[in-house]
Jmol script that loads the backbone (N, CA, C; Angstrom):
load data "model"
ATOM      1  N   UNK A   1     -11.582 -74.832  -3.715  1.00  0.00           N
ATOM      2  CA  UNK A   1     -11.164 -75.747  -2.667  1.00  0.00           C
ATOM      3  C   UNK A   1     -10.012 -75.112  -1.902  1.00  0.00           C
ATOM      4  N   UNK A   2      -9.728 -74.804  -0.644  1.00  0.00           N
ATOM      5  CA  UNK A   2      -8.988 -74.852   0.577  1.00  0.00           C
ATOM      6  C   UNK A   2      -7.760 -75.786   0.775  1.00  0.00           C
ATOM      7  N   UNK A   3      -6.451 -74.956   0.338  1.00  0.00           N
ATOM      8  CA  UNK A   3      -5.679 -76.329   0.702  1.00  0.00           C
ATOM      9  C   UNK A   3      -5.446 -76.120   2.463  1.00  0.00           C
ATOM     10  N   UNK A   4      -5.306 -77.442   2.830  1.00  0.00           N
ATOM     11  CA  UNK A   4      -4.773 -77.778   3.865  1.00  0.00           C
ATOM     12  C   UNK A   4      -3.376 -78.278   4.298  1.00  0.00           C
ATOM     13  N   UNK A   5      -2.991 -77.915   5.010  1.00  0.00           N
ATOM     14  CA  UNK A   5      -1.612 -78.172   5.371  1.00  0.00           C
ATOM     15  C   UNK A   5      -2.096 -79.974   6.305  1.00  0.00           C
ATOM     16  N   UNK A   6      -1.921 -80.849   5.575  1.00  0.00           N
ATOM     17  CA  UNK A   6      -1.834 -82.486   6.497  1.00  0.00           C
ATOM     18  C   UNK A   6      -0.413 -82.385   6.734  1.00  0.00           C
ATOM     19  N   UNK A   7      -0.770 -83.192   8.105  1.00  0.00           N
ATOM     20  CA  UNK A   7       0.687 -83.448   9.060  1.00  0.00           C
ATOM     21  C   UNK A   7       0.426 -85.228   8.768  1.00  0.00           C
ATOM     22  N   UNK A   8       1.308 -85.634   8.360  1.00  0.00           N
ATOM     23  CA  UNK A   8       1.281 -87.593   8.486  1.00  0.00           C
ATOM     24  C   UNK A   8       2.201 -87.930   9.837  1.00  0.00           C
ATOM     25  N   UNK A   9       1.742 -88.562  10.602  1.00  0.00           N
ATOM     26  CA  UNK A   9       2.513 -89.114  11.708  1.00  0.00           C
ATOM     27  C   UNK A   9       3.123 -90.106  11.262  1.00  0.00           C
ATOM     28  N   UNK A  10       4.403 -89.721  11.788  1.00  0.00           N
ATOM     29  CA  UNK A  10       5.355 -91.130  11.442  1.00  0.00           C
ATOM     30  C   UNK A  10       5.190 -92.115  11.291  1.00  0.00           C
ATOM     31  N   UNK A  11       4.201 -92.989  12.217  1.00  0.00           N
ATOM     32  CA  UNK A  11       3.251 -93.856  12.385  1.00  0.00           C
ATOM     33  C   UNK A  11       2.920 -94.584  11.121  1.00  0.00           C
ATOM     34  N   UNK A  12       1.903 -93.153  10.523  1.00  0.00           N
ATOM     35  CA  UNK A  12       1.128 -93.678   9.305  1.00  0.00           C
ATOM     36  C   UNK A  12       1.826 -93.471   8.517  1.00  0.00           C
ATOM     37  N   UNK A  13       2.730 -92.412   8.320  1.00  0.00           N
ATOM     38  CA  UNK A  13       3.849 -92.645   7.236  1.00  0.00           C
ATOM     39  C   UNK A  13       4.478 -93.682   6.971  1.00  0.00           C
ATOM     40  N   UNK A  14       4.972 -94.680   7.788  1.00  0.00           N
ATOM     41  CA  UNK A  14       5.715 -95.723   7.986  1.00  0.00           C
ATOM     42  C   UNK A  14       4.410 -96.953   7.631  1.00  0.00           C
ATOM     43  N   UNK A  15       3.458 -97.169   8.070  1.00  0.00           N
ATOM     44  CA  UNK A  15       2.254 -98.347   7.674  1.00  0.00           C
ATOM     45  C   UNK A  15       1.937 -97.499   6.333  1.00  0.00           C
ATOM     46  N   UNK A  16       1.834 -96.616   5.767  1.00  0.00           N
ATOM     47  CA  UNK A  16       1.580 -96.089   3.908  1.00  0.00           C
ATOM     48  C   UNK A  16       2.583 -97.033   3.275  1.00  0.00           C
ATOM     49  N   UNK A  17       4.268 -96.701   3.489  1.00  0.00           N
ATOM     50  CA  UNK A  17       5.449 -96.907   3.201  1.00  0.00           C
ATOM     51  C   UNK A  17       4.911 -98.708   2.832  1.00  0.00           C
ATOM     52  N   UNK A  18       4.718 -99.396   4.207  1.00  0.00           N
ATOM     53  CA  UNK A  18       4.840-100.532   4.487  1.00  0.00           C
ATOM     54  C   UNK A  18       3.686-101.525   3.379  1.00  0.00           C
ATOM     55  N   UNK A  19       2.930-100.612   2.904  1.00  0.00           N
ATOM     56  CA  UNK A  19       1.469-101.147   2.311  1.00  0.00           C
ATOM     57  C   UNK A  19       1.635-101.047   1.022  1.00  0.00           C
ATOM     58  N   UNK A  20       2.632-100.117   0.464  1.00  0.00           N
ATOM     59  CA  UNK A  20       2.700 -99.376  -0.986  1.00  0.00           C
ATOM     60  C   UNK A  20       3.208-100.436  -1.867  1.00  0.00           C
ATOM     61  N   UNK A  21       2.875-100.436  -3.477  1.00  0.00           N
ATOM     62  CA  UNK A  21       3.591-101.301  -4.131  1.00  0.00           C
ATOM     63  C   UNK A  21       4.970-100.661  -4.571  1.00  0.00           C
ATOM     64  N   UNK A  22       5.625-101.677  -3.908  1.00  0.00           N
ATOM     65  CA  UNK A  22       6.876-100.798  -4.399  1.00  0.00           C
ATOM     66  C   UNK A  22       7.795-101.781  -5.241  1.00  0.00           C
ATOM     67  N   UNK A  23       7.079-102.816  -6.196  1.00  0.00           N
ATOM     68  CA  UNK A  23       8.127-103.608  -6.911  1.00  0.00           C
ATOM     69  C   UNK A  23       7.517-103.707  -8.350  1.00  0.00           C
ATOM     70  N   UNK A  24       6.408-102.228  -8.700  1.00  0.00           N
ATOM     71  CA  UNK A  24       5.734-101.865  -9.743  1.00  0.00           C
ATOM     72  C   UNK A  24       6.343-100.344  -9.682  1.00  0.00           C
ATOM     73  N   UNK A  25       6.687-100.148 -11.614  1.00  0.00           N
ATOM     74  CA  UNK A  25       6.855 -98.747 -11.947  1.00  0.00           C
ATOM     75  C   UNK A  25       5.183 -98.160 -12.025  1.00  0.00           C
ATOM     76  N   UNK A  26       4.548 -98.012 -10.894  1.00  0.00           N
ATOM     77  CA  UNK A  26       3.556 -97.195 -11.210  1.00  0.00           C
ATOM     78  C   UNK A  26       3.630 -96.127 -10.572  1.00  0.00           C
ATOM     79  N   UNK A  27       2.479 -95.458 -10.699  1.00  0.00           N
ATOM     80  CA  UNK A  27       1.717 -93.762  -9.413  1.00  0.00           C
ATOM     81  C   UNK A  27       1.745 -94.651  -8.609  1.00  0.00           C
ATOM     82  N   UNK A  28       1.545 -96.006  -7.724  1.00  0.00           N
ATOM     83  CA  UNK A  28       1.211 -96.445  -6.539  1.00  0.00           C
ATOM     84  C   UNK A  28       2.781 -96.834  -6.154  1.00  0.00           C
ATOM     85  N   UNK A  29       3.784 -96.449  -6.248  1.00  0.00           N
ATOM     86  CA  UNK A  29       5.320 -96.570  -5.813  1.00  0.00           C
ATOM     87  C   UNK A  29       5.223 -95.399  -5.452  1.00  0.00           C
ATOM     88  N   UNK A  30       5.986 -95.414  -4.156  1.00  0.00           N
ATOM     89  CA  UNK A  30       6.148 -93.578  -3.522  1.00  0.00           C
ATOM     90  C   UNK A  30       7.510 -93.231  -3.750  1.00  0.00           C
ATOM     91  N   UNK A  31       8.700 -94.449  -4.069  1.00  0.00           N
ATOM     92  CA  UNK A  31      10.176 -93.957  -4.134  1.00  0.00           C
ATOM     93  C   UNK A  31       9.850 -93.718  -6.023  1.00  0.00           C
ATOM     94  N   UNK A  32       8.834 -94.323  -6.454  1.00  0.00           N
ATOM     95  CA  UNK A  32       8.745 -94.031  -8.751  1.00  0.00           C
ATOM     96  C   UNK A  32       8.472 -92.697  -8.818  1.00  0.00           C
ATOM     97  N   UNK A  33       7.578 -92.018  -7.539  1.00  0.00           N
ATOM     98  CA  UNK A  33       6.660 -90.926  -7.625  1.00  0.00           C
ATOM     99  C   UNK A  33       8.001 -89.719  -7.094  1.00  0.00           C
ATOM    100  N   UNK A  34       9.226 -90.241  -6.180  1.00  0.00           N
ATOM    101  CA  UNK A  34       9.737 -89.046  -5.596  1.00  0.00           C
ATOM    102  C   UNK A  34      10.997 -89.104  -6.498  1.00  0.00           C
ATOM    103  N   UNK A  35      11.485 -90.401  -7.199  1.00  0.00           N
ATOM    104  CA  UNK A  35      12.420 -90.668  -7.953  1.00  0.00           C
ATOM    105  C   UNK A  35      12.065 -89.154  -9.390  1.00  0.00           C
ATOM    106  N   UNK A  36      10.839 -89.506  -9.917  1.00  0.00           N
ATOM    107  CA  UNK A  36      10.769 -88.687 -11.467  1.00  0.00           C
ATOM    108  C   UNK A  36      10.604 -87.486 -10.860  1.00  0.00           C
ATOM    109  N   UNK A  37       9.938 -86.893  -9.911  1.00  0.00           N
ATOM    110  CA  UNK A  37       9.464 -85.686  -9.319  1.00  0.00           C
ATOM    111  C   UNK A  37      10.539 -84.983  -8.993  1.00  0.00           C
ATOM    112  N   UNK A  38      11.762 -85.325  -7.814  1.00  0.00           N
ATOM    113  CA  UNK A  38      12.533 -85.077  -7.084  1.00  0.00           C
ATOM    114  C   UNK A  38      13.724 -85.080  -8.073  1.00  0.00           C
ATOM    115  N   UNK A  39      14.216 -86.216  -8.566  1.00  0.00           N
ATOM    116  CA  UNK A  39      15.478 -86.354  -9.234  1.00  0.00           C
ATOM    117  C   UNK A  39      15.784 -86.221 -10.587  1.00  0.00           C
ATOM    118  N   UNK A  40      14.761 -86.340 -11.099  1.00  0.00           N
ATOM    119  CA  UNK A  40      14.246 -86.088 -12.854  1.00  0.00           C
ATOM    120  C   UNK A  40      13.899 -84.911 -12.781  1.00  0.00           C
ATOM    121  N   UNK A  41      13.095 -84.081 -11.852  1.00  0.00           N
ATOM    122  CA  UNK A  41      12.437 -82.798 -12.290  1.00  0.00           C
ATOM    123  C   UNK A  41      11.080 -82.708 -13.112  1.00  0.00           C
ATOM    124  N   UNK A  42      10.506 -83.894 -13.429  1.00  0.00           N
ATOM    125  CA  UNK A  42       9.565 -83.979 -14.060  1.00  0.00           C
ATOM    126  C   UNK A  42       8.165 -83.627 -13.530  1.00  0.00           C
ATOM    127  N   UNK A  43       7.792 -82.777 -14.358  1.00  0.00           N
ATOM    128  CA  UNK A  43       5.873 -82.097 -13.875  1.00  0.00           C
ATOM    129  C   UNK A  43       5.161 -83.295 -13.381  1.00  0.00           C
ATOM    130  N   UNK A  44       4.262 -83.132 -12.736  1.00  0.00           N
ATOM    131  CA  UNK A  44       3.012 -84.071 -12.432  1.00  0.00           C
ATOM    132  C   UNK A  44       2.420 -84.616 -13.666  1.00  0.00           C
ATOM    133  N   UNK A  45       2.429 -83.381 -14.467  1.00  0.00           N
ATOM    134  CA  UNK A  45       1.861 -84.017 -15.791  1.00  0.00           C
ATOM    135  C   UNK A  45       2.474 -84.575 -16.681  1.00  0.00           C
ATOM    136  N   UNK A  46       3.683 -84.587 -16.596  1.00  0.00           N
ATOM    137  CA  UNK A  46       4.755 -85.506 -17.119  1.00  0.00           C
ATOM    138  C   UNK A  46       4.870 -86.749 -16.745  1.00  0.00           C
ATOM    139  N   UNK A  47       4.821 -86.532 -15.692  1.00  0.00           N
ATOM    140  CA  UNK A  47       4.328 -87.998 -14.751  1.00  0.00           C
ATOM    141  C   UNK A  47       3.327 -88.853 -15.109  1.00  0.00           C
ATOM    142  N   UNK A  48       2.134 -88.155 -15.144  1.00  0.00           N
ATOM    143  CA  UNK A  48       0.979 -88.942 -15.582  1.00  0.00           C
ATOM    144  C   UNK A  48       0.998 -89.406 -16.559  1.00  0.00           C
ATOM    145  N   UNK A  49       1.489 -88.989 -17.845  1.00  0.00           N
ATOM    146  CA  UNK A  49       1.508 -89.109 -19.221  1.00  0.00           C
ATOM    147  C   UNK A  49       2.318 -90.428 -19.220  1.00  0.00           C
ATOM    148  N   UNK A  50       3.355 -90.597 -18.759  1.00  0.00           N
ATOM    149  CA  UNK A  50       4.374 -91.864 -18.257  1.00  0.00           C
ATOM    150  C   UNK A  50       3.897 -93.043 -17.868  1.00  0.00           C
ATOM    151  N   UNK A  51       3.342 -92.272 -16.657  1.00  0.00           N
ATOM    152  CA  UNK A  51       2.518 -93.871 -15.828  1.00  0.00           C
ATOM    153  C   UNK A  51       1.432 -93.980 -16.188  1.00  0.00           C
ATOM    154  N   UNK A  52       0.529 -93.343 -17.395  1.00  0.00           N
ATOM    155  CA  UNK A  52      -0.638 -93.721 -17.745  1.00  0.00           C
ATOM    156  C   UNK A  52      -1.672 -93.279 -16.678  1.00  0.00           C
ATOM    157  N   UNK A  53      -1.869 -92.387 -16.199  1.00  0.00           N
ATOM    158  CA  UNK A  53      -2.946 -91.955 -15.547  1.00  0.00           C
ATOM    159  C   UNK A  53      -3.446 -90.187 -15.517  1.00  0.00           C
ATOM    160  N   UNK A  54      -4.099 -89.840 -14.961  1.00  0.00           N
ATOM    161  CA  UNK A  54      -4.401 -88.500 -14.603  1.00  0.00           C
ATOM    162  C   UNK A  54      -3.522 -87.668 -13.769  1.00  0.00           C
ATOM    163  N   UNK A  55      -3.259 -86.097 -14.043  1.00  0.00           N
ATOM    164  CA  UNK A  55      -2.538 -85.655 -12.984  1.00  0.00           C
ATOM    165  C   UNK A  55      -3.126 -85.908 -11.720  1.00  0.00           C
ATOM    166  N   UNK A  56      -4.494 -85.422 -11.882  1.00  0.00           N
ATOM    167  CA  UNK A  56      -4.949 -85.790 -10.305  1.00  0.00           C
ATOM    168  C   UNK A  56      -4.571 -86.729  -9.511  1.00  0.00           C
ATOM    169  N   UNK A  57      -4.771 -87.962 -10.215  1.00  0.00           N
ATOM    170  CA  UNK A  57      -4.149 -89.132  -9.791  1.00  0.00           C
ATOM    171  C   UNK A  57      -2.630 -89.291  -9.183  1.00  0.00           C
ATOM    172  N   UNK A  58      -1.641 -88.452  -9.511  1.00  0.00           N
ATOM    173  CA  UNK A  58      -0.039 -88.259  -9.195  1.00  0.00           C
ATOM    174  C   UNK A  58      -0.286 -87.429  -8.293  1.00  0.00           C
ATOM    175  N   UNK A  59      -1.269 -86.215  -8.119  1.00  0.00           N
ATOM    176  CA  UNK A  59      -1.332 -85.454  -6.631  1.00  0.00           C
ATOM    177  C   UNK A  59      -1.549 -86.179  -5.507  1.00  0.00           C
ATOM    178  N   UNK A  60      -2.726 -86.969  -5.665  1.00  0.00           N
ATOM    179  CA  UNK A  60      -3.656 -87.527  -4.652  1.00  0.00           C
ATOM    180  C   UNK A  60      -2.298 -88.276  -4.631  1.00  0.00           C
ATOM    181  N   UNK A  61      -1.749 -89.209  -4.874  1.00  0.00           N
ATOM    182  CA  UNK A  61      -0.664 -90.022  -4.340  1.00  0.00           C
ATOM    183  C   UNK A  61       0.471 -89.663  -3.687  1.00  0.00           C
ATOM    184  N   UNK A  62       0.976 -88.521  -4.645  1.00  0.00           N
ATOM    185  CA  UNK A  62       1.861 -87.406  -3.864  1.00  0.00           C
ATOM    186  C   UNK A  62       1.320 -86.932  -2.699  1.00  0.00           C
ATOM    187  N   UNK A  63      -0.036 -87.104  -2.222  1.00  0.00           N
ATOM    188  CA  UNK A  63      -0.615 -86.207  -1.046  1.00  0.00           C
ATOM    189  C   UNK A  63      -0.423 -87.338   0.450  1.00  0.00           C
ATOM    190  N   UNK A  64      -0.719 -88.692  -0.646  1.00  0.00           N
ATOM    191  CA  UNK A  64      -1.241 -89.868   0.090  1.00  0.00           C
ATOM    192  C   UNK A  64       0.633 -90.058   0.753  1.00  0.00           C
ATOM    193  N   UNK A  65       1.428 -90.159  -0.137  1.00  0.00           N
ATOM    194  CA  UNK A  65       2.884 -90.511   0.556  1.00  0.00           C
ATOM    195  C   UNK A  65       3.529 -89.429   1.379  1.00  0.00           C
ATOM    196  N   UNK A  66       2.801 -88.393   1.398  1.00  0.00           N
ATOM    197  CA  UNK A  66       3.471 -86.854   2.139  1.00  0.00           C
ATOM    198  C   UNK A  66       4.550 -86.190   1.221  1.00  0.00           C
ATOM    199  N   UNK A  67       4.256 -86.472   0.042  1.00  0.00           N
ATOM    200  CA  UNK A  67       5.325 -85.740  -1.151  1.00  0.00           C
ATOM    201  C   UNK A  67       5.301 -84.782  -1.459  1.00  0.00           C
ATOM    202  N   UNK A  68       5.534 -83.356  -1.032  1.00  0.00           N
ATOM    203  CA  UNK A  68       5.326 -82.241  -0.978  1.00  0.00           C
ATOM    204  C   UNK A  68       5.719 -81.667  -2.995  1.00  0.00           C
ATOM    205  N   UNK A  69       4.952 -80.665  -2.988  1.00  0.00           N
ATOM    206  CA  UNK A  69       5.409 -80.510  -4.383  1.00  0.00           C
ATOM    207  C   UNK A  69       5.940 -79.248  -4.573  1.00  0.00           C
ATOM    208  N   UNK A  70       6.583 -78.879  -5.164  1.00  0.00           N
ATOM    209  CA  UNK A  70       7.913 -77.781  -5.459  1.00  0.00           C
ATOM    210  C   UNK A  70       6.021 -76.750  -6.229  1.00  0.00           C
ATOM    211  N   UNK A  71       6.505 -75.387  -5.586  1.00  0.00           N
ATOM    212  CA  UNK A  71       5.350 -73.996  -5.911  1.00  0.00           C
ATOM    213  C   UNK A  71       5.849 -74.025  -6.993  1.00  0.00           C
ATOM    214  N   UNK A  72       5.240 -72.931  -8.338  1.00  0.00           N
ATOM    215  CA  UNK A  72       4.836 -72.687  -9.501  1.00  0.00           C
ATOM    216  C   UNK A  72       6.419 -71.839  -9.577  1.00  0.00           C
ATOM    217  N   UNK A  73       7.195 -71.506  -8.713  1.00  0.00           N
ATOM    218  CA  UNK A  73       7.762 -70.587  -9.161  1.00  0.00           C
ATOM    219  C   UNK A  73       9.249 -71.432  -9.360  1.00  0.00           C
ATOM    220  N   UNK A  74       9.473 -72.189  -7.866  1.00  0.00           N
ATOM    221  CA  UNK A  74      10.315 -73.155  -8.006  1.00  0.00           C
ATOM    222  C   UNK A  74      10.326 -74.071  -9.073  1.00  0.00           C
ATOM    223  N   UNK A  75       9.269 -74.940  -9.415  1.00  0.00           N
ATOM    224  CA  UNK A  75       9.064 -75.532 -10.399  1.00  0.00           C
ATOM    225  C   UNK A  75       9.663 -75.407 -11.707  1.00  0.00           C
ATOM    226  N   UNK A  76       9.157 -73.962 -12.116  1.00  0.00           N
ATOM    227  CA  UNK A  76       9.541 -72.825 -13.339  1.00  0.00           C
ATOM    228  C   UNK A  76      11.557 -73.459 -13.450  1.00  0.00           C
ATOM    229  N   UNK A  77      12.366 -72.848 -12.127  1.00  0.00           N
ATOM    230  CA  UNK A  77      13.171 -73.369 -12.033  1.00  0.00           C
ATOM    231  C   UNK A  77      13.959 -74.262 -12.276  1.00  0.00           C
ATOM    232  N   UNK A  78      13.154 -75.336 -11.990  1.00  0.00           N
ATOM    233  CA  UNK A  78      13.740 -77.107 -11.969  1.00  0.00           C
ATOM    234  C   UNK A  78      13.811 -77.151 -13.577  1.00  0.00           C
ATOM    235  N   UNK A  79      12.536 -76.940 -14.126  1.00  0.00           N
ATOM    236  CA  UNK A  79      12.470 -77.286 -15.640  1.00  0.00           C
ATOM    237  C   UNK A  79      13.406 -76.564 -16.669  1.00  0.00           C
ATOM    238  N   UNK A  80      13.951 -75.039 -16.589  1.00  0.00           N
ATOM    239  CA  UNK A  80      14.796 -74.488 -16.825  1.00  0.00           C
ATOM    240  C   UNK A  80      15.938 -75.124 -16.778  1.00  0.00           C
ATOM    241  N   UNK A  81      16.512 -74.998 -15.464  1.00  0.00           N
ATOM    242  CA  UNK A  81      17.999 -75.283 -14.898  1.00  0.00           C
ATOM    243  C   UNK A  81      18.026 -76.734 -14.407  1.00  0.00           C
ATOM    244  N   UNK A  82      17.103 -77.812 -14.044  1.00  0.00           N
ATOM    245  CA  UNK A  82      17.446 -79.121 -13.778  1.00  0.00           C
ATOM    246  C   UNK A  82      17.248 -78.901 -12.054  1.00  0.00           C
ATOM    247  N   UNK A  83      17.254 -79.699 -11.489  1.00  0.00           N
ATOM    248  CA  UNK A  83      16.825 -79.587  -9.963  1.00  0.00           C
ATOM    249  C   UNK A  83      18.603 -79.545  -9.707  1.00  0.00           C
ATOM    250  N   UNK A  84      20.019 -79.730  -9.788  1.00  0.00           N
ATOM    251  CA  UNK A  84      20.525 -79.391  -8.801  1.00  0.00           C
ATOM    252  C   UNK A  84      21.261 -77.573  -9.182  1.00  0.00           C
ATOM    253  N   UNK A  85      20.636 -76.955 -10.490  1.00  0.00           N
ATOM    254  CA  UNK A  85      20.941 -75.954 -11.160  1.00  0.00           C
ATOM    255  C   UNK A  85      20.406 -74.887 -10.048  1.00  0.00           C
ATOM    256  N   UNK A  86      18.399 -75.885 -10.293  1.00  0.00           N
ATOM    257  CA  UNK A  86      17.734 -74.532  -9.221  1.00  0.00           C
ATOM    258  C   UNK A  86      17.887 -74.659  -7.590  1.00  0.00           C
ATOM    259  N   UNK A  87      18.516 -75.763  -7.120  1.00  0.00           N
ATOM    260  CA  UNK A  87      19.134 -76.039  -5.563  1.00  0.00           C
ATOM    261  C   UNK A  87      19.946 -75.142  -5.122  1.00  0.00           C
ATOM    262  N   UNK A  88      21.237 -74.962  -6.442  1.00  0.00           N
ATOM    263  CA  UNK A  88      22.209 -73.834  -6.168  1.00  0.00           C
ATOM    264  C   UNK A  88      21.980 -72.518  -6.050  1.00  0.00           C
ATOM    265  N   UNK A  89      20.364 -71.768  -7.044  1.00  0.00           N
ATOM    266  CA  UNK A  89      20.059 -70.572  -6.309  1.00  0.00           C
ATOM    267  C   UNK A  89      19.074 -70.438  -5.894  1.00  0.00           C
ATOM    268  N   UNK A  90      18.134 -71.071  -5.456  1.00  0.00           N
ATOM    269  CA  UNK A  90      17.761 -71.160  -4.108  1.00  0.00           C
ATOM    270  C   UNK A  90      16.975 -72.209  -3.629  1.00  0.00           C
ATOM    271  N   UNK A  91      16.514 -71.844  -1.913  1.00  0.00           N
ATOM    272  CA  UNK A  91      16.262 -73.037  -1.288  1.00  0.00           C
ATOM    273  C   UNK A  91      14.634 -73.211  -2.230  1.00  0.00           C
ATOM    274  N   UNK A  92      14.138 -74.547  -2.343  1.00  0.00           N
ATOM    275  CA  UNK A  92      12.958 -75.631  -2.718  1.00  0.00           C
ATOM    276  C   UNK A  92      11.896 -74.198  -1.987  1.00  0.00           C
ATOM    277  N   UNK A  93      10.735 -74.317  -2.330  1.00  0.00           N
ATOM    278  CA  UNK A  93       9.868 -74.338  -1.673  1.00  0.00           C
ATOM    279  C   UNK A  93       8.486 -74.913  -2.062  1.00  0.00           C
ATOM    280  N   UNK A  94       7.519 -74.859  -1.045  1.00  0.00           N
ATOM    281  CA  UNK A  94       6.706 -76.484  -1.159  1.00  0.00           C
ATOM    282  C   UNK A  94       5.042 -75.782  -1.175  1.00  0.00           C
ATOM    283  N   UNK A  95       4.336 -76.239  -1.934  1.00  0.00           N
ATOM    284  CA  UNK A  95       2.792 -76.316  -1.500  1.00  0.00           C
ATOM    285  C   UNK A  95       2.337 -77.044  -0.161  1.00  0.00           C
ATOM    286  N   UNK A  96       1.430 -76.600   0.662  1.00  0.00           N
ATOM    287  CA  UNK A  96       1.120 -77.402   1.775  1.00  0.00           C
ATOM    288  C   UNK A  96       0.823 -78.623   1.284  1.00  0.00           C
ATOM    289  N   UNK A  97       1.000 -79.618   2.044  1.00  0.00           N
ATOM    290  CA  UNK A  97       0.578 -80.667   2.038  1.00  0.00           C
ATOM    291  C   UNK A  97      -0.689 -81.057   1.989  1.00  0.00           C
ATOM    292  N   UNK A  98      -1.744 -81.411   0.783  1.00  0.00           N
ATOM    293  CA  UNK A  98      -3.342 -81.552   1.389  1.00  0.00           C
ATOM    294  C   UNK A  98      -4.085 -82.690   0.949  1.00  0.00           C
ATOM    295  N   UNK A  99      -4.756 -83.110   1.159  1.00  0.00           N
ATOM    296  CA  UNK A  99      -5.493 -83.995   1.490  1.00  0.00           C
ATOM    297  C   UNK A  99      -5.293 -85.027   0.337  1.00  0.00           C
ATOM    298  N   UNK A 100      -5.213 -86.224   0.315  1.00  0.00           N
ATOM    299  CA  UNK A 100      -5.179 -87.806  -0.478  1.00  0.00           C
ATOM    300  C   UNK A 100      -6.565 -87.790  -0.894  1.00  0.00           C
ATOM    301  N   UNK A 101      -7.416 -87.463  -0.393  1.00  0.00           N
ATOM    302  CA  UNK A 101      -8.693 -87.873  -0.603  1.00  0.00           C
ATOM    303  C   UNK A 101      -9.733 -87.335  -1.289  1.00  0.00           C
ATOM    304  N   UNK A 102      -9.630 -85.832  -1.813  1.00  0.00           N
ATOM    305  CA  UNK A 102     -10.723 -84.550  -1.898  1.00  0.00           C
ATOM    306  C   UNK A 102     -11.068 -84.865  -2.904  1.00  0.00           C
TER     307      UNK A 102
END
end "model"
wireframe off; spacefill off
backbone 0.3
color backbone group
């Protein structure tokens, strides 16, 4: 499979935002999904194991909210040193953004 770089227009970013459950700790919260990802440092598959579902399931949602995900190398990083350890040497970098749906 082909990743694709998706662009979300503000638009639909903002009606996703507006539609999402966001007063459930599940994969269907986009601040539960950027909270453990982003500020915890926690794998996708860490994630899943948590919220009870499939990794796939934490991508496709991560894809669906425009949650970009930290590359294999950065990643490596976060889990080592903690996300503001690997911030200090160097900048994030991201997998394209691709598709909610595939």
């Amino acid at each position: 499979m082909s990743k694709h770089n998706v662009v979300i227009s503000p638009e639909e970013f903002a009606k996703r935002l507006s539609e999402a459950d966001v007063f459930s700790f599940s994969y269907k919260n986009p601040f539960v999904l950027a909270c453990l990802y982003y500020v915890e440092g926690m794998s996708t598959v860490e994630m899943a194991e948590l919220l009870g579902c499939e990794q796939r399931t934490i991508r496709r949602y991560m894809n669906y909210y425009g949650l970009k995900r930290f590359t294999k190398d950065y990643a490596f990083l976060v889990k080592q040193y903690g996300i503001q350890g690997a911030l200090s040497m160097r900048k994030p970098t991201f997998y394209p953004l691709g598709r909610h749906n595939d």
